[in-house]
Residue frames as qw, qx, qy, qz and C-alpha x, y, z in Angstrom:
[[0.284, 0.260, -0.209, -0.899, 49.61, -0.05, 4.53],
 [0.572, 0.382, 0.564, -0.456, 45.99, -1.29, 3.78],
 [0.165, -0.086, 0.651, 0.735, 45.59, -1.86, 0.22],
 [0.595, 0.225, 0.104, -0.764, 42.22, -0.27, -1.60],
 [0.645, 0.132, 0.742, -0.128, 39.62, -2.18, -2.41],
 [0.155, -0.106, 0.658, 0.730, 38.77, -2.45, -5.85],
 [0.461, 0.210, -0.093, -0.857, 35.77, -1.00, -7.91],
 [0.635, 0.207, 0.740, -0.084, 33.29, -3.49, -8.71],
 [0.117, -0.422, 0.535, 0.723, 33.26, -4.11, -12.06],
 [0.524, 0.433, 0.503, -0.534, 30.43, -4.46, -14.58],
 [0.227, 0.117, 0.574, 0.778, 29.78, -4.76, -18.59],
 [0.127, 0.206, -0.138, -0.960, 28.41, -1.93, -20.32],
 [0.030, -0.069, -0.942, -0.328, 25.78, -4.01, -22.15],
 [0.161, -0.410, -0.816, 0.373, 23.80, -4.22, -19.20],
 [0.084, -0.610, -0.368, -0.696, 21.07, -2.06, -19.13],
 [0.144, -0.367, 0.446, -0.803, 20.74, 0.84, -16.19],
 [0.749, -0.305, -0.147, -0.569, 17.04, -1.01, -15.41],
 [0.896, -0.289, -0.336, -0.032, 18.32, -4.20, -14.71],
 [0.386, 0.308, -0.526, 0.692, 22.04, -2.58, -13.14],
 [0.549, -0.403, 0.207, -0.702, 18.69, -0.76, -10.49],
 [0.847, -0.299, -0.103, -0.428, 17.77, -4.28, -9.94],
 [0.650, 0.345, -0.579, 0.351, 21.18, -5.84, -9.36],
 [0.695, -0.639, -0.329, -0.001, 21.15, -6.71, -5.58],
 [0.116, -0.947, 0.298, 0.021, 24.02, -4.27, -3.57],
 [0.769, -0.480, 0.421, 0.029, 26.05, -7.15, -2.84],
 [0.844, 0.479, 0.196, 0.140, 26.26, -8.32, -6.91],
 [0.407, -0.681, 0.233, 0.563, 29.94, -7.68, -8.01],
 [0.018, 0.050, -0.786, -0.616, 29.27, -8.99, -11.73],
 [0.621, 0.140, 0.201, -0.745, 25.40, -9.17, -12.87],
 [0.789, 0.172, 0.551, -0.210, 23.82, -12.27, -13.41],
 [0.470, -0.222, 0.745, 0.418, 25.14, -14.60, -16.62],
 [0.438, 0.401, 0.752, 0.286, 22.15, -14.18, -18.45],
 [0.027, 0.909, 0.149, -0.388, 22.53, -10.45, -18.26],
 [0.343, -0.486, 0.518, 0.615, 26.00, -10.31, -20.17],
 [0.482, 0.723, 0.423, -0.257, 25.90, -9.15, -23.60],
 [0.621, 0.102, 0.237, 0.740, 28.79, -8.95, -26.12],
 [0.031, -0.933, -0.088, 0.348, 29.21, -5.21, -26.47],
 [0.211, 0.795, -0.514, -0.244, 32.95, -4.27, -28.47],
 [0.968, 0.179, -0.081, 0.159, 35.13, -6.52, -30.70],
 [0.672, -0.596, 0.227, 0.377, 38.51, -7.12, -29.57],
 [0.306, 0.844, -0.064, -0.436, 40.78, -5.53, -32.58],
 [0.291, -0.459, 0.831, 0.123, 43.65, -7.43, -31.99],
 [0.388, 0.133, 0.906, -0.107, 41.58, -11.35, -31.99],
 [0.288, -0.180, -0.527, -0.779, 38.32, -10.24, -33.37],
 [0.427, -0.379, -0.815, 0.103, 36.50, -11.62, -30.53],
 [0.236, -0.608, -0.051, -0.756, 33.66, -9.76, -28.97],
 [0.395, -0.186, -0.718, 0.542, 33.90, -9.37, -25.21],
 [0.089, -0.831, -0.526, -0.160, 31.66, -7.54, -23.12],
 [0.243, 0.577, -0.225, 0.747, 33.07, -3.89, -21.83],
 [0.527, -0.473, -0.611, 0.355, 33.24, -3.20, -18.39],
 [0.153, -0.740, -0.028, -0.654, 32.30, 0.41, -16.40],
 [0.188, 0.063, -0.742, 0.641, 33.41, 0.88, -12.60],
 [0.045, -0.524, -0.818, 0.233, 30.60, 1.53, -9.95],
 [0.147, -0.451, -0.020, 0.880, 31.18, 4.77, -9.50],
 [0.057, 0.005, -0.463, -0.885, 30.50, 5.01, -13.50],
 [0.183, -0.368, -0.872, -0.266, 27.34, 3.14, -12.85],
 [0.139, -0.630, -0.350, 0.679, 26.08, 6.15, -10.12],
 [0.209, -0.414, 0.145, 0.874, 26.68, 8.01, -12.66],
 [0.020, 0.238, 0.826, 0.511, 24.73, 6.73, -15.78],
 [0.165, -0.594, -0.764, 0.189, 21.45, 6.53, -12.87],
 [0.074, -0.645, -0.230, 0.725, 21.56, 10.24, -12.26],
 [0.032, 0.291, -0.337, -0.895, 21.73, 10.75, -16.08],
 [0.149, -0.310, -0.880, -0.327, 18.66, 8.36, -16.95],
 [0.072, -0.481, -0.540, 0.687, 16.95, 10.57, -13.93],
 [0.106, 0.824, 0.427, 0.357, 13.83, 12.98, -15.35],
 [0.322, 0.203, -0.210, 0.900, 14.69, 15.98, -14.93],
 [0.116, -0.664, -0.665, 0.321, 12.13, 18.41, -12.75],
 [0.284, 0.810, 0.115, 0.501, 11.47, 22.02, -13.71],
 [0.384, -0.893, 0.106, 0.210, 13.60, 23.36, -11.19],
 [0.725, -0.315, 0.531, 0.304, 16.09, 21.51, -12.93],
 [0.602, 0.536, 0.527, 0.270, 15.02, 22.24, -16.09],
 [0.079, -0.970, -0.178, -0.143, 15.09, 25.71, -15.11],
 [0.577, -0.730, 0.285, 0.230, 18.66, 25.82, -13.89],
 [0.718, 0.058, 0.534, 0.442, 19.89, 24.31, -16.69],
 [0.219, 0.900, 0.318, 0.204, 17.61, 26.95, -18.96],
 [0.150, -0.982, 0.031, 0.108, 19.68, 29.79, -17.13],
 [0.448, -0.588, 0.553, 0.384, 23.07, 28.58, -17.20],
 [0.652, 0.199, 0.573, 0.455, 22.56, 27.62, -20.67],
 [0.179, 0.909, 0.224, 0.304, 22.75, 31.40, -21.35],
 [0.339, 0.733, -0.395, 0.438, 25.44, 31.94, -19.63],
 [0.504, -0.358, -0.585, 0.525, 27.59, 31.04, -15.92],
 [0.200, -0.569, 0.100, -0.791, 26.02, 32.45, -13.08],
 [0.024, 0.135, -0.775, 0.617, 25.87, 32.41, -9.40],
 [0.053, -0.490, -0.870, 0.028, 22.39, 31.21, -7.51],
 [0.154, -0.508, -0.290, 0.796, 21.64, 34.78, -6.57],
 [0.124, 0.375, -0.324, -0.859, 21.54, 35.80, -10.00],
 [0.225, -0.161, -0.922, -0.269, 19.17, 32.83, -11.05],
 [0.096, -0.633, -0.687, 0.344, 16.84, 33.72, -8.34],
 [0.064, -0.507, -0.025, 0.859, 16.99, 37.56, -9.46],
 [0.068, 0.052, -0.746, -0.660, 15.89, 36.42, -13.03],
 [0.145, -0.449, -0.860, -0.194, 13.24, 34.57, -12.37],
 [0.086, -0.663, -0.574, 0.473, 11.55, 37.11, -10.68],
 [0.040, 0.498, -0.203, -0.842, 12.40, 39.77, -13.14],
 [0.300, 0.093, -0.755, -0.576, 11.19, 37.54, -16.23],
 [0.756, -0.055, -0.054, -0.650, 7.67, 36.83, -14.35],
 [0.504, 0.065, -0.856, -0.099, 8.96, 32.89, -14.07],
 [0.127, -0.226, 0.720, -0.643, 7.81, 32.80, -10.66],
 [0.569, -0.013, 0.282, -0.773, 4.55, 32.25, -11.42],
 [0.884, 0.037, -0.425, -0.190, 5.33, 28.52, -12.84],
 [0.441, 0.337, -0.736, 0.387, 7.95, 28.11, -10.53],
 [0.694, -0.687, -0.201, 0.075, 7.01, 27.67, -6.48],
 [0.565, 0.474, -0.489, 0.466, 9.99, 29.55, -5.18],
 [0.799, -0.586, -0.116, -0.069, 10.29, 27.81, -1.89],
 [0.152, 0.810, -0.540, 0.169, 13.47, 28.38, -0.46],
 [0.424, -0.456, 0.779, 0.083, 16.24, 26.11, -0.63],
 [0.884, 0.318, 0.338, -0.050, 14.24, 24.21, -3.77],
 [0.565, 0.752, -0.340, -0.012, 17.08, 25.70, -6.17],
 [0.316, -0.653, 0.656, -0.206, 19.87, 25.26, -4.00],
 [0.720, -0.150, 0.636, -0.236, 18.50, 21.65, -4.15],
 [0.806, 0.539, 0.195, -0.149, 18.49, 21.62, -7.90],
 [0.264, 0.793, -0.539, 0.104, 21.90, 22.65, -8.37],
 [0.208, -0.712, 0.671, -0.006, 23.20, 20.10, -6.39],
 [0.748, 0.123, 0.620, -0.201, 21.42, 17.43, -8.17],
 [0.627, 0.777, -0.035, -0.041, 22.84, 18.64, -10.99],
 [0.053, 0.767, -0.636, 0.071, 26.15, 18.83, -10.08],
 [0.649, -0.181, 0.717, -0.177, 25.91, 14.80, -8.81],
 [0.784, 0.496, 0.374, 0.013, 24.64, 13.76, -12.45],
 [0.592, -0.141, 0.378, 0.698, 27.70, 15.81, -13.79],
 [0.361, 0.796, 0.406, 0.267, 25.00, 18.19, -16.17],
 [0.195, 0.938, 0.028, 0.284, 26.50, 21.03, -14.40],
 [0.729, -0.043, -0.296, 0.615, 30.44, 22.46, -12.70],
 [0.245, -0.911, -0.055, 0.327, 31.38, 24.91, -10.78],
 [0.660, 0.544, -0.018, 0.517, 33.52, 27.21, -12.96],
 [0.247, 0.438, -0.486, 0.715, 34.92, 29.91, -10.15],
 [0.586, -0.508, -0.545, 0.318, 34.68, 30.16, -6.74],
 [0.310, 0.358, -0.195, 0.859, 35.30, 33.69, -4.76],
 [0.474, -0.426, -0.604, 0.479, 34.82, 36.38, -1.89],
 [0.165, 0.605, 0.137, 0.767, 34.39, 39.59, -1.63],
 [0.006, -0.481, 0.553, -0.680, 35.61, 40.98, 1.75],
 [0.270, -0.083, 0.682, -0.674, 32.83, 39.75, 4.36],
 [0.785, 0.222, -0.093, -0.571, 30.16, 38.82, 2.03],
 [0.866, -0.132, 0.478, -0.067, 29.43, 35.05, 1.99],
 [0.404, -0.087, 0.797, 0.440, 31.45, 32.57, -0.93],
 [0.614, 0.564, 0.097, -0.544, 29.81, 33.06, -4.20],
 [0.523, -0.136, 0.785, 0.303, 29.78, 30.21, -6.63],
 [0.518, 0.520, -0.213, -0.644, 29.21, 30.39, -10.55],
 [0.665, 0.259, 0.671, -0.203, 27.99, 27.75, -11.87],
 [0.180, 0.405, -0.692, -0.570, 28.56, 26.27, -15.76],
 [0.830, 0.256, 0.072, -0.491, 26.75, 23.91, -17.90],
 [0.548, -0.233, 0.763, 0.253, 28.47, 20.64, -19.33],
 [0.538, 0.188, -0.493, -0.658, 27.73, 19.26, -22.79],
 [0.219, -0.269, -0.935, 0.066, 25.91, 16.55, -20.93],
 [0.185, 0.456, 0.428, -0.758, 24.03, 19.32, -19.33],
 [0.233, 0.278, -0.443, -0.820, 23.28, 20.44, -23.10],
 [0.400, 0.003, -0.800, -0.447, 22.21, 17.55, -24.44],
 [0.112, -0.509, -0.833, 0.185, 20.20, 16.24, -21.59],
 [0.114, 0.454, 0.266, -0.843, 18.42, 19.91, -21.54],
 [0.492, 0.257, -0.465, -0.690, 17.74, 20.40, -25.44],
 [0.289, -0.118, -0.938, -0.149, 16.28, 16.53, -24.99],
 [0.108, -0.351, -0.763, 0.532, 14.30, 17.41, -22.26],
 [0.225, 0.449, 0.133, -0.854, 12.67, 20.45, -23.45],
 [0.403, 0.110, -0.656, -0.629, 11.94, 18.51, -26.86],
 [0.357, -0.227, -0.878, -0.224, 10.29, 16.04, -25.44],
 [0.111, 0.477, 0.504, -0.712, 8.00, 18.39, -22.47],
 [0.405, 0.359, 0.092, -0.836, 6.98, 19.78, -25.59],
 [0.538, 0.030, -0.589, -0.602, 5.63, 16.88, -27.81],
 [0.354, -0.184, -0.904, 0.154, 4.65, 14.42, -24.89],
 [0.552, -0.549, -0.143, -0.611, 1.06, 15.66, -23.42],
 [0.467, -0.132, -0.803, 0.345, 1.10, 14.42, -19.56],
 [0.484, -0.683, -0.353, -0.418, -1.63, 14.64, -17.04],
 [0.391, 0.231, -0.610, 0.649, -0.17, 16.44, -14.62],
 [0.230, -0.248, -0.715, 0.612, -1.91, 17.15, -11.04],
 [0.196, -0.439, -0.290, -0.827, -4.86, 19.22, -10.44],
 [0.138, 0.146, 0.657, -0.727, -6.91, 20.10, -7.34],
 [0.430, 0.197, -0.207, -0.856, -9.25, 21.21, -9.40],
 [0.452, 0.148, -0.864, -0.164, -9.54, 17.69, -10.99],
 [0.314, -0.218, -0.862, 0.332, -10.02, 16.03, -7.84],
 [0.292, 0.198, 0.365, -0.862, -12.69, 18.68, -6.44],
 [0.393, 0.373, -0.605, -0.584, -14.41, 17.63, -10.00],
 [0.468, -0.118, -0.875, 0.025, -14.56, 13.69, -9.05],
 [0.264, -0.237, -0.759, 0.545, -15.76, 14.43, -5.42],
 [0.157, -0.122, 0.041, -0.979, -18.62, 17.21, -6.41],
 [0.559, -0.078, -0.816, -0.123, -20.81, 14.46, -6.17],
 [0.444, -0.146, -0.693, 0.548, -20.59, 14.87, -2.49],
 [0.009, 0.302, 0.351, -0.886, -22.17, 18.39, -2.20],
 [0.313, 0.582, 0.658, -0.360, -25.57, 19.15, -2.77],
 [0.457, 0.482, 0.467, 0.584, -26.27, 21.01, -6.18],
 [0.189, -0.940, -0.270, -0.089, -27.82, 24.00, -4.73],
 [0.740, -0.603, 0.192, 0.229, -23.99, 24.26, -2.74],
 [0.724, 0.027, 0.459, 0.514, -22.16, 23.63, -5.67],
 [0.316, 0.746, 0.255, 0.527, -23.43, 25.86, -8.31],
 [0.091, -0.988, -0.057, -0.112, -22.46, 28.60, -5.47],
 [0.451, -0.520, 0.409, 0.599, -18.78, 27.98, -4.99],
 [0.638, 0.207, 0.399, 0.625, -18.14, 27.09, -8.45],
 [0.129, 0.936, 0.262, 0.196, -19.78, 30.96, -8.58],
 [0.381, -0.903, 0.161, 0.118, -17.13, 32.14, -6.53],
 [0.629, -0.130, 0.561, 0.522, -14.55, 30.25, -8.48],
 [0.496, 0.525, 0.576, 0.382, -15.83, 32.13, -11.20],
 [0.229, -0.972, 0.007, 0.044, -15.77, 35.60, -9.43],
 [0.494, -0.684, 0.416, 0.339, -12.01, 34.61, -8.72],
 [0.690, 0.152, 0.515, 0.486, -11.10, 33.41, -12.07],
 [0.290, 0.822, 0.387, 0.301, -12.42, 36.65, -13.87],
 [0.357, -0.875, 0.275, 0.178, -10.08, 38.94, -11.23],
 [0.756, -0.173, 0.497, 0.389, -7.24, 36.36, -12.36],
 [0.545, 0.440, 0.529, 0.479, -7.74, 36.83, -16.40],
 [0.027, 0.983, 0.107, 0.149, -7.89, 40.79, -16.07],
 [0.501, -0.806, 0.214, 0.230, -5.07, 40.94, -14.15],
 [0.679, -0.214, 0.550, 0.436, -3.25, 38.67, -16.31],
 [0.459, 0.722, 0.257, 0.449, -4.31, 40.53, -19.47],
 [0.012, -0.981, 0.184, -0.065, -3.16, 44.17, -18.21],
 [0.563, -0.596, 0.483, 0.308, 0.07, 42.37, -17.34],
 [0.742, 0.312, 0.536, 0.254, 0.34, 40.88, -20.23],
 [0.471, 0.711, 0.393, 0.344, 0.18, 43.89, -22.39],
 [0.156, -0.945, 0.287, 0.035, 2.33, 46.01, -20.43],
 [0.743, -0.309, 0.539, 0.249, 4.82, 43.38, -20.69],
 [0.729, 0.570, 0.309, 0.217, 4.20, 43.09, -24.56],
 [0.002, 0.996, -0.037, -0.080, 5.44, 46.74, -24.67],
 [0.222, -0.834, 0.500, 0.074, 8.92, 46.25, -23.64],
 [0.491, -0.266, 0.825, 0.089, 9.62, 42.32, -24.76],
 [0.340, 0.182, -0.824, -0.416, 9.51, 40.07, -27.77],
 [0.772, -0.263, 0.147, -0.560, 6.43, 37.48, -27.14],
 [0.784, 0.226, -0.577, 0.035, 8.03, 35.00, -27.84],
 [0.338, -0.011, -0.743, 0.578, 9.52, 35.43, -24.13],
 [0.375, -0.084, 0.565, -0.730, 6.03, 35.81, -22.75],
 [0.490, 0.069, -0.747, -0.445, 4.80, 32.90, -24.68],
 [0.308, -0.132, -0.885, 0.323, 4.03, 30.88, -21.12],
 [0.190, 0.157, 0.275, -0.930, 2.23, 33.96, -19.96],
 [0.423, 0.127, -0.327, -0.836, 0.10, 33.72, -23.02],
 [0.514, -0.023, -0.856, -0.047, -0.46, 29.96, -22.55],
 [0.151, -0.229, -0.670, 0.690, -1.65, 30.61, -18.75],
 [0.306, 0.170, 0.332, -0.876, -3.71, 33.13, -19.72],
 [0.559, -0.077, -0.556, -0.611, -5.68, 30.96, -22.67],
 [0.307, -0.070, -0.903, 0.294, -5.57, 28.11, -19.94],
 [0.083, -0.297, -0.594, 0.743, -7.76, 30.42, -17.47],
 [0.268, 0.160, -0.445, -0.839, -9.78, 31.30, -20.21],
 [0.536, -0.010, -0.806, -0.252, -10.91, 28.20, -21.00],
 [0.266, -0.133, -0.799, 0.523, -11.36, 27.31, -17.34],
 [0.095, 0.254, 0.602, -0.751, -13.84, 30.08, -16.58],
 [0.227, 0.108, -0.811, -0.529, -15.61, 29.03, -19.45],
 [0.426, -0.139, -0.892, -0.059, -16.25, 25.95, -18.71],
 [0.189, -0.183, -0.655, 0.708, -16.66, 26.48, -15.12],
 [0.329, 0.128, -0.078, -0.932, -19.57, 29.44, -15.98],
 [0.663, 0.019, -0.439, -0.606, -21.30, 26.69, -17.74],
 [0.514, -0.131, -0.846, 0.055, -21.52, 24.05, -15.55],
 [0.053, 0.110, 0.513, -0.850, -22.81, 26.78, -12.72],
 [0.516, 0.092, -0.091, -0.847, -25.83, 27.42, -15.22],
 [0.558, -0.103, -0.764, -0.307, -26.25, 24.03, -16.10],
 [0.248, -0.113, -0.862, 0.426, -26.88, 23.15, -12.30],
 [0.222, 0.308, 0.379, -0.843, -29.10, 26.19, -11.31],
 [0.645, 0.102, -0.226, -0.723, -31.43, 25.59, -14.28],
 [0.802, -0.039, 0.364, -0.472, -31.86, 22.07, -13.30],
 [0.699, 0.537, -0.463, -0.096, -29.85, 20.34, -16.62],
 [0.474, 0.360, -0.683, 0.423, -27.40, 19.17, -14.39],
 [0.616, -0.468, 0.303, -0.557, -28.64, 17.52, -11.08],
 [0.638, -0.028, -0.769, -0.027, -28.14, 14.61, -8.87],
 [0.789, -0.536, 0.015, -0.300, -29.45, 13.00, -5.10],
 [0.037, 0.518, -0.825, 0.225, -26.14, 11.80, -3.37],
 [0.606, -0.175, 0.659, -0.410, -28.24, 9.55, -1.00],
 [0.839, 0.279, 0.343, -0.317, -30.07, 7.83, -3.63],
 [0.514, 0.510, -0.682, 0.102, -26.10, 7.26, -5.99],
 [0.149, -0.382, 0.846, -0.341, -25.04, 5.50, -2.58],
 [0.774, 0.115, 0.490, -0.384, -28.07, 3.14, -2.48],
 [0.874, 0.408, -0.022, -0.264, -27.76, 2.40, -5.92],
 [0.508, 0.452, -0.733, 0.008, -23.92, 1.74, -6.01],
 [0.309, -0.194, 0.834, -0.414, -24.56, -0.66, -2.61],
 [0.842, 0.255, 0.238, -0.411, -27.35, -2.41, -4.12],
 [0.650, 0.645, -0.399, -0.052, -24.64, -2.95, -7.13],
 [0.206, 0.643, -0.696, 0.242, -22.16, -4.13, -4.88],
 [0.730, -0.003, 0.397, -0.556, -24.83, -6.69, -3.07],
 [0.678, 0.640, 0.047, -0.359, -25.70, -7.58, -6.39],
 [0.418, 0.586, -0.689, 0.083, -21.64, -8.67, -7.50],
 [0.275, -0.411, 0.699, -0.516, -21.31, -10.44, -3.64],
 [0.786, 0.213, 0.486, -0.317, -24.33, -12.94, -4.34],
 [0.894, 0.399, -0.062, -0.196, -22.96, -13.93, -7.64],
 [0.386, 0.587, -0.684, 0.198, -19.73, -14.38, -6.88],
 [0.346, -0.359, 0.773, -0.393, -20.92, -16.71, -3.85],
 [0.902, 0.265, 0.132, -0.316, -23.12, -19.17, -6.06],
 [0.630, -0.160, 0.725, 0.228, -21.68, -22.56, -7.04]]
């Protein structure tokens, strides 16, 4: 009979950052990492605690950001256990869809990334004659607490998140003004379909629900507001002439500039 190896063995002390940077091979972390942690009750002497790997897998998945699929999974099952099926049936009834992407297999993918980090458990398992396995799904009180943290801090931490838009923005620069002012027209055609739609929804929605659960709606629609705004005005500025530029003659001037850095940086 083979005898198991043994867990490598670590002190708590250590912080997850530098445990990430600990090389695979490392069975104890560097001397100047150690860090008294608990006194001994007995002695009085403070020693450092120790955590298998295994625990240390574990910690990494719980320092992990969560994603809003994740955030979302958590959101549902912290209202009660339920099976994916019934998570995907929500969101489409309660309008989430339209922050979510539901690409298929992205939940599927959140659940099990949840279930690795320990946030969430399977609480039954079952069958019903021919019909595939159906798993319900619980929350942990690690799930708790790393949710209610998570949602507290999406909502006081601003973060610049992605935008096409954005990046069309930096690179308009590229098309001719005359060019411009007519998409951004059509972006403005399509934004004004958008905000109609999303009012009448809105207010049929109001009808039947507290706002408080169409609070995101509302937020989406001020968002698109604002947007075709702006947008509107930067079409007019261009066509009356306020707003104008010569691509060819930016490129000359940043290449002259860059000439212009090249010669002084080659003088003695």
């Amino acid at each position: 009979m083979v005898a198991s190896r043994p867990q490598a063995q670590v002190p708590l002390s250590v912080s997850l950052l530098r445990l990430r940077n600990m090389n695979s091979g490392d069975l104890l972390p560097r001397p100047q990492l150690l860090q008294p942690a608990k006194a001994d009750e007995r002695s009085g002497k403070v020693c450092p605690r120790i955590f298998s790997s295994c625990d240390i897998v574990h910690m990494s998945y719980m320092t992990w950001e969560l994603g809003i699929w994740d955030v979302a999974v958590l959101a549902f099952l912290h209202e009660a256990p339920m099976h994916p099926y019934q998570m995907q049936r929500l969101l489409r009834l309660r309008h989430k869809d339209e922050i979510l992407a539901l690409k298929r297999g992205s939940l599927y993918h959140a659940i099990a990334r949840l279930l690795r980090a320990g946030l969430i458990a399977v609480r039954t398992t079952s069958r019903e004659g021919k019909r595939p396995e159906r798993t319900i799904y619980r929350i942990t009180p690690a799930g708790v607490t790393k949710f209610m943290n998570t949602i507290r801090s999406m909502v006081i931490v601003p973060r610049r998140e992605s935008s096409e838009f954005l990046a069309a923005m930096s690179f308009l620069v590229h098309l001719d003004p005359e060019e411009a002012a007519e998409r951004l027209k059509e972006r403005v055609q399509r934004l004004q379909a958008e905000v109609e739609q999303l009012t009448a929804r809105l207010a049929s929605a109001s009808l039947h629900v507290a706002r408080i659960n169409l609070i995101e709606s509302d937020y989406l629609l001020t968002m698109r507001k604002a947007e075709l705004g702006w947008v509107n005005r930067l079409e007019k500025e261009i066509r009356s002439g306020k707003l104008d530029w010569d691509l060819k003659a930016i490129l000359r001037k940043a290449a002259a500039s860059r000439n212009e850095t090249d010669n002084r940086r080659k003088k003695p």
